[in-house]
C-alpha positions as CSV (number, residue, x, y, z in Angstrom):
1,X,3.2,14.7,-8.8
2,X,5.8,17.0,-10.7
3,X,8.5,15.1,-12.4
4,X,11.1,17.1,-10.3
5,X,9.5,15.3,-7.2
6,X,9.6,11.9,-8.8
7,X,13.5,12.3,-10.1
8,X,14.4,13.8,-6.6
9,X,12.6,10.5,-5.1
10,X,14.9,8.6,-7.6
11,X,18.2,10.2,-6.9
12,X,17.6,9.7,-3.1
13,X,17.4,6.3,-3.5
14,X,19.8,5.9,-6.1
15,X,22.3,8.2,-3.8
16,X,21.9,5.5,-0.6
17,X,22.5,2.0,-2.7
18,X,18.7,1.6,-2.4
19,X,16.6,-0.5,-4.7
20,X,12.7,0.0,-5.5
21,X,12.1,-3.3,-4.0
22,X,14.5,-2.0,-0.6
23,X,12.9,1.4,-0.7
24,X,9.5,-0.7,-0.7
25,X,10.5,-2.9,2.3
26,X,11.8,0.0,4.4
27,X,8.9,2.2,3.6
28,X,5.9,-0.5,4.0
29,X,4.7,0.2,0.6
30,X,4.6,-1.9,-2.7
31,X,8.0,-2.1,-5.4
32,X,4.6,-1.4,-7.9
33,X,4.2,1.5,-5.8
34,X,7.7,2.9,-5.4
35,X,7.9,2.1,-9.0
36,X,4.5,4.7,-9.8
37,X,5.5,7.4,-7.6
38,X,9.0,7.6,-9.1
39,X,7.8,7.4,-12.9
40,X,5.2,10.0,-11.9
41,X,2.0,8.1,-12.2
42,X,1.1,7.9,-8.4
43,X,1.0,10.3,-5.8
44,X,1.3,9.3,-1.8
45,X,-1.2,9.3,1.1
46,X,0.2,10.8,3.7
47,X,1.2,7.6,5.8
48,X,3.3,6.1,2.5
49,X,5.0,9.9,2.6
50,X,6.0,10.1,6.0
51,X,7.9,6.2,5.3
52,X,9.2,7.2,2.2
53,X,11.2,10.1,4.0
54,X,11.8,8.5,7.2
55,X,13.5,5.3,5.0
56,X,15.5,8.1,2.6
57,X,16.7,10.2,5.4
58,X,14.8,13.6,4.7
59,X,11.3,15.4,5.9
60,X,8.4,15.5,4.0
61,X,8.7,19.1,3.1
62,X,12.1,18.4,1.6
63,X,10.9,15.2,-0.8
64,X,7.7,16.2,-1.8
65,X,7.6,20.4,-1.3
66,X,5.6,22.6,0.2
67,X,2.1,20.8,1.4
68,X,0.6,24.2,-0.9
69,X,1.4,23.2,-3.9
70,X,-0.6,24.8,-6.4
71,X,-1.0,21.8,-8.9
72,X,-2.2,18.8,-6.7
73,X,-2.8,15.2,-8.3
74,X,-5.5,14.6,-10.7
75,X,-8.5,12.5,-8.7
76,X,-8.1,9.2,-9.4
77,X,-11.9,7.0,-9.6
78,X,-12.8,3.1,-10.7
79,X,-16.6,2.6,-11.5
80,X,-18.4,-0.6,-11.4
81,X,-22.1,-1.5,-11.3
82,X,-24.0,-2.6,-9.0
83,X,-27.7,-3.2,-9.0
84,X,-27.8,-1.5,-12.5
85,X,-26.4,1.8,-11.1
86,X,-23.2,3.2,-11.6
87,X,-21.3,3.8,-9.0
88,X,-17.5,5.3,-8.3
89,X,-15.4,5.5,-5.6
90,X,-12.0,7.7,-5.6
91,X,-8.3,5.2,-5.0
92,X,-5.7,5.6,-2.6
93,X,-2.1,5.2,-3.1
94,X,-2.9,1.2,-2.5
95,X,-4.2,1.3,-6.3
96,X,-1.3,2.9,-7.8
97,X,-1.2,-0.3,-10.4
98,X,-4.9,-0.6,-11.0
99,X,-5.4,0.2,-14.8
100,X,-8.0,3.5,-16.0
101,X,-11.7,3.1,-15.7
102,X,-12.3,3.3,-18.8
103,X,-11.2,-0.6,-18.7
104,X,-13.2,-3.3,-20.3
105,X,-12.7,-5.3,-17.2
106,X,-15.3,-5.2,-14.6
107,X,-14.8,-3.7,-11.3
108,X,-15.9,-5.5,-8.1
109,X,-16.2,-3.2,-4.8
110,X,-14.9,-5.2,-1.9
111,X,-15.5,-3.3,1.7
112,X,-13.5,-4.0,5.0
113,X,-10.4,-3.5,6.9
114,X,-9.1,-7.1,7.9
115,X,-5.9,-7.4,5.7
116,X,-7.3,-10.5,4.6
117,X,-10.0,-8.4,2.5
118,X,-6.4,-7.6,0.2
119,X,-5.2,-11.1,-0.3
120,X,-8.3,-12.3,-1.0
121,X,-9.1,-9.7,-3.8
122,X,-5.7,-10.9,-6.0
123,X,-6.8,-14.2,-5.5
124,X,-9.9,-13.4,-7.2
125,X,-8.7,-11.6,-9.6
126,X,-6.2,-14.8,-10.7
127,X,-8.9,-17.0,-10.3
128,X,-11.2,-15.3,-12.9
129,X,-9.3,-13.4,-15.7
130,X,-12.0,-10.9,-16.2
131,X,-13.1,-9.0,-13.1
132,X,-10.5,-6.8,-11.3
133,X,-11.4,-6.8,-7.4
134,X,-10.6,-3.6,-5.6
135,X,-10.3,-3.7,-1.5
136,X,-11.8,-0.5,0.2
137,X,-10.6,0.0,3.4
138,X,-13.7,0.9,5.4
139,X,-14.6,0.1,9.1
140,X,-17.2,-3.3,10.3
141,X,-19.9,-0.2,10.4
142,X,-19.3,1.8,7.0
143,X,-18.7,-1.5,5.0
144,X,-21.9,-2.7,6.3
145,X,-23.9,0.8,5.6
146,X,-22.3,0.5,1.6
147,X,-23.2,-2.7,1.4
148,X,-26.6,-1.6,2.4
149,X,-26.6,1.4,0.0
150,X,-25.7,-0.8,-3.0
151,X,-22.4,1.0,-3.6
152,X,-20.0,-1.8,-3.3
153,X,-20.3,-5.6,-4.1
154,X,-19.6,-7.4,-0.5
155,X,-18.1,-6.7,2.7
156,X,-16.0,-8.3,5.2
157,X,-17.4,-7.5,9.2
158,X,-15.1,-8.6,11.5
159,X,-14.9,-9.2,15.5
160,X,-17.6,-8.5,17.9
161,X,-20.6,-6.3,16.2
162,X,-23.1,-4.6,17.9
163,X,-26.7,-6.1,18.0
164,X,-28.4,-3.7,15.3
165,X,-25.3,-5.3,12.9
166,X,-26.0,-8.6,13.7
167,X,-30.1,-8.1,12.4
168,X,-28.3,-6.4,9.4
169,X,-26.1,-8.8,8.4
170,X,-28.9,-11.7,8.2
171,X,-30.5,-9.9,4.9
172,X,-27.0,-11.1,3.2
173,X,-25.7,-14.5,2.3
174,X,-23.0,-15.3,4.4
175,X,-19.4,-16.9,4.1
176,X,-17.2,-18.0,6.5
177,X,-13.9,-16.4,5.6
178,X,-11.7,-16.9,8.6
179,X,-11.1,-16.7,12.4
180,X,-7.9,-14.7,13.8
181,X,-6.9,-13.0,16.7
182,X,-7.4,-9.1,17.9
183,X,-5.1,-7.8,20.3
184,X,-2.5,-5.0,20.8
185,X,0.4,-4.5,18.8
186,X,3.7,-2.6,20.2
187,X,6.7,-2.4,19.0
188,X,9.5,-4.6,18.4
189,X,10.4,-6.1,21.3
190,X,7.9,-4.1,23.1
191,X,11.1,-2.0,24.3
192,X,8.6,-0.1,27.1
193,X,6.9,-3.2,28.9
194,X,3.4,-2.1,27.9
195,X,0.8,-4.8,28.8
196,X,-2.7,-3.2,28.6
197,X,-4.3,0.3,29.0
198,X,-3.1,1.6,32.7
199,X,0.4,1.4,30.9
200,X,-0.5,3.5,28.4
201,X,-1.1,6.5,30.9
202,X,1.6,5.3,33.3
203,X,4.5,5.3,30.9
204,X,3.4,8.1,28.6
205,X,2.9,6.0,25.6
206,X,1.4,6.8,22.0
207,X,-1.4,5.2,20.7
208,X,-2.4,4.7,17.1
209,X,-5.8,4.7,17.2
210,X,-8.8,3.6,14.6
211,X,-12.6,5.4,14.1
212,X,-15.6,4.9,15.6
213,X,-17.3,1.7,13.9
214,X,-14.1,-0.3,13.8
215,X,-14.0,-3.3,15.6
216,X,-10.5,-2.3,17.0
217,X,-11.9,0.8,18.4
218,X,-15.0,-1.2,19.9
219,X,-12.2,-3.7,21.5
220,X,-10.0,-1.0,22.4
221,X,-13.0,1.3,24.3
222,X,-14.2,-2.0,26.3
223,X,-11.1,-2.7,27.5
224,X,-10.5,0.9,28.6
225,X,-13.6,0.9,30.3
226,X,-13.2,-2.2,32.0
227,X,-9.8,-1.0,33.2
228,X,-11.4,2.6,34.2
229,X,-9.0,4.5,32.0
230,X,-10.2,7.9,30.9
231,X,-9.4,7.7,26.9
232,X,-8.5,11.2,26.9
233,X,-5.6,10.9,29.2
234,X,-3.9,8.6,26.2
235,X,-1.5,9.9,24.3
236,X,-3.1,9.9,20.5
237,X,-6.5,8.5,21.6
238,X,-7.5,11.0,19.4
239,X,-5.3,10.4,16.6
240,X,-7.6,7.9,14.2
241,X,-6.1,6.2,11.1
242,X,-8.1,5.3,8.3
243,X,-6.8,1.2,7.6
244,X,-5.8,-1.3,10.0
245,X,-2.5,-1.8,8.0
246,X,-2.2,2.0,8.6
247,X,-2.1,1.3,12.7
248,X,0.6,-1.3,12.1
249,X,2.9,0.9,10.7
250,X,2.6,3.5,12.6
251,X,3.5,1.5,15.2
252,X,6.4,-0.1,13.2
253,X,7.8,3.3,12.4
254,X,7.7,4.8,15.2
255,X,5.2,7.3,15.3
256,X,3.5,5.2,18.1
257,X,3.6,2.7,20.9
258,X,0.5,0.8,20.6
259,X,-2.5,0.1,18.6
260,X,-5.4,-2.4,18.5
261,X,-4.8,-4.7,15.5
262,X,-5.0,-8.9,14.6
263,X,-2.0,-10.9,14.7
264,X,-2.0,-10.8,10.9
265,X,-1.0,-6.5,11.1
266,X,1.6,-7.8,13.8
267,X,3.4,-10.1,11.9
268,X,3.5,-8.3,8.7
269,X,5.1,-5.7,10.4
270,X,7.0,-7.9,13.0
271,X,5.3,-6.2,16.1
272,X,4.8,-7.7,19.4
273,X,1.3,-8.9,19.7
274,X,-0.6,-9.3,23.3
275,X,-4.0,-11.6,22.3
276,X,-7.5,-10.3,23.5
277,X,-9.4,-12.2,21.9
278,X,-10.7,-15.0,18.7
279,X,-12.6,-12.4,16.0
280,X,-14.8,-14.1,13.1
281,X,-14.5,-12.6,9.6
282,X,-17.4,-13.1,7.5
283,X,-18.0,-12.4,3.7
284,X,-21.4,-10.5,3.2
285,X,-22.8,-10.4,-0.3
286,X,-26.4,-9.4,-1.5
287,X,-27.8,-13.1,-2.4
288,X,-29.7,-11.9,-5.3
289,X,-26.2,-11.3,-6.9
290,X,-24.9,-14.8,-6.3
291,X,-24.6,-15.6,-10.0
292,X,-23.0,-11.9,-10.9
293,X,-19.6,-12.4,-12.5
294,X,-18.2,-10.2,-9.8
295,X,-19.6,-12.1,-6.7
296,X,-18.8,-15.6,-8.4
297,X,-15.2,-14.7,-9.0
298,X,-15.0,-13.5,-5.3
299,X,-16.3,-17.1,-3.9
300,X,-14.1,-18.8,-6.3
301,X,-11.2,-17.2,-4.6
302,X,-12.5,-17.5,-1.3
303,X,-12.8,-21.2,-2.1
304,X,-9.7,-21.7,-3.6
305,X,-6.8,-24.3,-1.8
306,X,-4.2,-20.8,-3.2
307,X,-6.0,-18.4,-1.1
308,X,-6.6,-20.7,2.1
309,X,-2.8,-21.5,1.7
310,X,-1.7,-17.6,1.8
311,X,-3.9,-17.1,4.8
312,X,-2.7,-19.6,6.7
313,X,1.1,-19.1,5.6
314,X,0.9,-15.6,8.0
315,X,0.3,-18.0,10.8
316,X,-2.4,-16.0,12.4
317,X,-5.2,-17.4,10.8
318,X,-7.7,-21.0,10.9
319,X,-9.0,-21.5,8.0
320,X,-10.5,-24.7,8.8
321,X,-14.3,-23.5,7.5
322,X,-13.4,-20.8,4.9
323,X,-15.7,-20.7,2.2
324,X,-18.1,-22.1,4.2
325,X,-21.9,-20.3,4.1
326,X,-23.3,-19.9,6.9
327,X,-26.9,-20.9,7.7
C-alpha cells in the first residue's frame, strides 16, 4: 500500500477522535491490523476495506484509490513442511502480524472455517513457544481435500458431512473439539421479522451467502428445499463469501439481512441468532504425525483448561469432551 494511502487512513481517524483500537471495533478488524495497514505493512481484503470506509465515513475509491492501481501489494506466503515437502500457501489480511517466512519458527497449517479454528491456533501457539499456528479459512470439503493432499497439518469439519466425507475422515485420528449451534444470523434486533427462507423472498431481504462445500451452504440448501424456495429468487443467493466470520459481518454492516452461521459468528458480532441445529466440530490430523512438533503443540492447546475456558466464555459452545479422541 502507498504511504499516502496509509497517512490518509491515519488522518481520517485522527480527524474523527478515533483510536486504532475504536477504528478496530467499528471496522471488525484487529488494533494489530489497523495498526499494519496504517504503518504500511498490510494491505486489506476487500471485506476489511469496505469496514474501514463505512466506520471513517468515505468510499472505498476515496481511502484506498482507484481499484487500477498500477503498483498492487507484494504477495504475501508462510511455508511449512509437511510430509517432507514444502509447501506455501499465500495470507490474507487476517495475518497482517504474522512475522516473514524466512522465520526460524515452524509453521503449522490449520484448515477450517468454525471461528473456533482461530482461538484455538493462539492457544497453541502460547502453549508451545516454537511453532506458530496459522488458521486457513477453507470450507468442511476443501479442508478435508488439503488435508488429503498433505498441504496443511489438520483440519476442523464441522456440521452434517456428506457420506463420502464421513469414509474420509476415518483414515485420520480424530479429536473432539466442540459442539455448537448453526443457524441464521440477522441483524440486530432482526429489525425485518425474518424467520426462515419464505421471508427471504417475501420481504425482499439480502442474503450473505457461503460456497459450495460449506456446511452453512449444505444447511442453508436443505432448508430451502424443504421449504420449496427457489434459491435464485433470493436476494444475494449468489453472492458467496469466503469465511464464516466474513458472513457475520456482512450482516453486521449492513450489506445483508441474513446468513447461515453458529451462534459463535452471532455473538461476536451481536446478531440475532434463530437455532437449526447442534453441529460437531472435530479436529482431523494425519496419525502418523502424532508426535510432529506441530501436531503436538496443536493437542496441547486443544487440551488446555485456557482454551476450553475461551470457548466457552462466547457462550455458544459445550466443551464438555474437547480434546477427547474419538474411537
Amino acid at each position: 500500500m502507498a504511504e499516502t494511502v496509509a497517512s490518509r487512513i491515519e488522518t481520517l481517524r485522527k480527524r474523527r477522535g478515533l483510536s486504532q483500537r475504536a477504528l478496530a471495533a467499528a471496522a471488525g478488524i484487529t488494533r494489530q491490523a489497523v495498526g499494519a495497514i496504517e504503518s504500511g505493512r498490510g494491505q486489506p481484503g476487500v471485506a476489511s476495506a469496505l469496514a474501514l470506509a463505512r466506520a471513517l465515513g468515505t468510499t472505498v475509491e476515496e481511502l484506498f484509490g482507484a481499484p487500477s492501481d498500477p503498483q498492487p501489494p507484494p504477495e504475501r506466503i508462510a511455508v511449512a513442511t509437511i510430509g517432507g515437502r514444502r509447501v506455501a500457501h499465500r495470507l490474507d489480511e487476517e495475518h497482517l502480524a504474522i512475522e516473514p517466512a524466512e522465520s526460524a519458527v515452524p509453521n503449522a497449517f490449520v484448515a477450517g472455517c468454525d471461528p473456533a479454528v482461530g482461538l484455538l491456533s493462539r492457544h497453541a501457539i502460547a502453549r508451545s513457544g516454537d511453532v506458530r499456528v496459522l488458521w486457513l479459512t477453507m470450507t468442511n470439503r476443501a479442508a478435508l481435500d488439503a488435508l488429503e493432499r498433505g498441504t496443511v497439518h489438520a483440519a476442523v469439519v464441522h456440521g452434517e458431512v456428506t457420506p463420502d466425507q464421513g469414509r474420509r475422515m476415518r483414515d485420520f485420528a480424530r479429536y473432539e473439539l466442540a459442539t455448537t449451534e448453526a443457524g441464521w444470523l440477522f441483524a440486530r434486533d432482526n429489525p425485518l421479522r425474518l424467520r426462515g427462507p419464505a421471508d427471504l423472498v417475501h420481504r425482499s431481504a439480502r442474503l450473505a451467502n457461503r460456497p459450495r462445500g460449506a456446511g452453512a451452504r449444505r444447511l442453508l440448501d436443505d432448508h430451502m428445499r424443504r421449504a420449496r424456495i427457489d434459491p435464485q429468487r433470493v436476494a444475494g443467493y449468489g453472492h458467496e463469501l469466503a469465511g464464516p466470520l466474513d458472513a457475520g459481518r456482512a450482516v453486521a454492516q449492513g450489506f445483508a439481512d441474513a446468513a447461515i452461521g453458529t451462534a459463535g459468528i452471532a455473538r461476536i458480532f451481536s446478531l440475532s441468532f434463530v437455532p437449526l441445529r447442534a453441529e460437531r466440530c472435530v479436529l482431523l490430523v494425519p496419525p502418523d504425525a502424532l508426535r510432529t512438533p506441530e501436531i503436538r503443540a496443536l493437542l496441547d492447546g486443544l487440551r488446555s483448561l485456557p482454551f476450553r475456558r475461551d470457548l466457552e466464555a462466547l457462550a455458544s459452545y459445550d466443551v464438555t469432551h474437547t480434546g477427547e479422541p474419538i474411537a
